[in-house]
N, C-alpha and C positions, 0 to 999 in steps of 0.2 A: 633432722634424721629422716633417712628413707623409709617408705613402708612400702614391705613387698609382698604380696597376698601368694595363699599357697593355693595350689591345684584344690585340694580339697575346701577349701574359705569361699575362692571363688566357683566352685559347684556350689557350693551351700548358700551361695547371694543368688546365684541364678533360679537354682530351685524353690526359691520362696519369693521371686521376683514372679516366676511361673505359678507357684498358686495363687500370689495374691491376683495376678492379672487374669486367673483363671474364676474367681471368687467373689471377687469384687473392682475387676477392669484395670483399663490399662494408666488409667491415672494415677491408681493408688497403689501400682505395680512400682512406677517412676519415683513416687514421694517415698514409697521403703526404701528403694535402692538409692536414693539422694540421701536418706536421712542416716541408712548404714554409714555410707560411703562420708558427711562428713561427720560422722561420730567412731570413727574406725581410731583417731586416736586416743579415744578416754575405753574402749573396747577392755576390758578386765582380760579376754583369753588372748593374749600373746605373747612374743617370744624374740629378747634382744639376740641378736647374734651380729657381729663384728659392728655392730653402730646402726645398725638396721632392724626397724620392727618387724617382724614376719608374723602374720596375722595366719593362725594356723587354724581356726573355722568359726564359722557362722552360725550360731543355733537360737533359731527361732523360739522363743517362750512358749508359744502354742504348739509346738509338735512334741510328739511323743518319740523319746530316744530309749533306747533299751538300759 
């Protein structure tokens, strides 16, 4: 099955790629975005549509959403 990431999923990886390597460097920026990226299909928030996964966002445990 294909996985196809939405505009807002992939804002939401880059933005937390960006703190983390702002926080704690650019190695542990690499290891999130490895470890998202191969855990993206046990990911609980998505969405089949026509035989494709659409990964519709990204939300960090540590940040505050409204």
């Amino acid at each position: 099955m294909r996985v196809r990431w939405t505009e807002p999923a992939a804002r939401n990886l880059t933005d937390i790629c960006d703190y983390t390597e702002e926080h704690s460097g650019a190695e542990a920026a690499r290891k999130v975005a490895l470890s998202v990226y191969e855990a993206v299909g046990s990911l609980a928030v998505y969405r089949v549509r026509k035989g494709v996964i659409e990964i519709a966002r990204i939300l960090h445990g540590a940040q505050r959403w409204p």
